[in-house]
C-alpha positions, 0 to 999 in steps of 0.5 A: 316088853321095854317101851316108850311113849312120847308126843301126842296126835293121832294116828300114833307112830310105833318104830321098830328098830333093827336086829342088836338095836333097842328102843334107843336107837331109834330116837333121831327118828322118834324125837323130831315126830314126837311134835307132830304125833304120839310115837311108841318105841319099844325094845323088842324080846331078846334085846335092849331090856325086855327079857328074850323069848324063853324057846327060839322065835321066828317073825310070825311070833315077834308079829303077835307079840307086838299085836298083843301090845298094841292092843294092851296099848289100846292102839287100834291102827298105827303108822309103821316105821322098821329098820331091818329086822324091824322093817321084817315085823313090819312086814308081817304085821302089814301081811297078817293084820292089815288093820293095824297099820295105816301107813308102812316106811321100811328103812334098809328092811329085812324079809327076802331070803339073801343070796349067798356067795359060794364062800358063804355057803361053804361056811354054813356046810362047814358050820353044820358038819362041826354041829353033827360031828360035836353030836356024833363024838359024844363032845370029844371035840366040842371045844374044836367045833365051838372054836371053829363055829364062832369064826364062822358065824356072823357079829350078830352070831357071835354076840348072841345067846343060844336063844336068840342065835336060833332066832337068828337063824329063823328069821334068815331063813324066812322068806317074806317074799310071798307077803310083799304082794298081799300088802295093800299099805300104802309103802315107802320104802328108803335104802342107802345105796351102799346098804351090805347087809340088806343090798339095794337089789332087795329094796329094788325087789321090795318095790317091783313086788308091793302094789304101789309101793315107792322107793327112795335111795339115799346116794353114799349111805349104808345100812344105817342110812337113817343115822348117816343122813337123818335130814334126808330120811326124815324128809322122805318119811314126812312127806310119806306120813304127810307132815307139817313141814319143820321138825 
């Protein structure tokens, strides 16, 4: 797995990145902690470059694949920091293997199932009737039905290879909401107000359902709230984290 690991100071910091992210996308966050702590970012399996999984995943295999590397790390416990897909590992890791993490900041995080519109559901019925339909004529149709699958599906869809748009798939389909109550991680959680695709209404449930959790919004900003106003959220995670003021 493609990684990096900058700074020093213990405990280290590991920063998970979102769904079509990687190691990079994270470095407004990772260089201003590098002064303070030892931070590791990663790519996970399937993006930037580390190879994807060879059959399609769902999160319980992204959470022992990054607790098999943190062990060949030699990190015993570390401070978690996700952005979506990555605040949905986050989750499981914090769920699954309390030991691991010391202290969780989930940024516009994955992990509850969405609700979705009439429109959208009747794109996903429409999606799986071409799939059968493809499967019953024998791929007379197949260009049709691909044709018509890839304008259904997502960005994140369309960009995907057949692996990782399964894993896609999975990972909508799980719902974390289960674990949130099991967490005993002390748990920021920071949104942007206008987040579209992980709605502030998912931060707000986050927070009724992990004890003691708070919940910071960031007034304006969207799903990438920690690029639109990086001064704010870095603000927000330093105090979480309890660090020296300046970066």
């Amino acid at each position: 797995m493609d990684h990096r690991v900058s700074g020093a100071g213990e405990p280290p910091i590991l920063l998970l990145h979102g769904w079509g992210g990687n190691l990079q996308a994270m470095d407004v966050l990772s260089v201003p902690l590098t002064q303070h702590r030892r931070v590791m970012t990663v790519s996970l399996p399937g993006f930037g470059n580390s190879p994807e999984p060879a059959v399609p995943w769902g999160t319980w295999e992204y959470v022992a694949v990054l607790r098999r590397w943190c062990e060949l790390q030699g990190v015993g416990q570390a401070d978690i920091i996700g952005h979506s897909f990555g605040g949905r590992i986050a989750i499981g890791i914090a769920a699954r293997h309390r030991d691991m993490v010391g202290k969780l900041v989930l940024i516009d995080s994955a992990g509850l199932k969405p609700r979705r519109s009439l429109t959208t559901r009747m794109k996903i019925m429409t999606a799986r009737n071409l799939k059968r339909a493809g499967r019953i004529m024998q791929g007379r149709f197949e260009k049709f039905a691909t044709k018509w699958r890839d304008q259904l599906g997502s960005t994140d869809w369309k960009l995907a290879s057949p692996v990782m748009r399964r894993t896609l798939v999975n990972v909508i389909e799980e719902d974390l909401s289960g674990e949130l109550g099991t967490l005993t991680t002390s748990t920021l959680l920071i949104w942007g107000e206008k987040d579209a695709a992980t709605p502030l209404q998912m931060g707000r449930m986050m927070n009724r359902l992990i004890p003691g959790s708070s919940l910071e919004v960031i007034p304006g900003a969207g799903h990438f709230c920690y690029l639109e106003r990086k001064g704010e959220v870095l603000s927000k995670i330093w105090g979480h984290l309890e660090l020296p003021r300046a970066w």
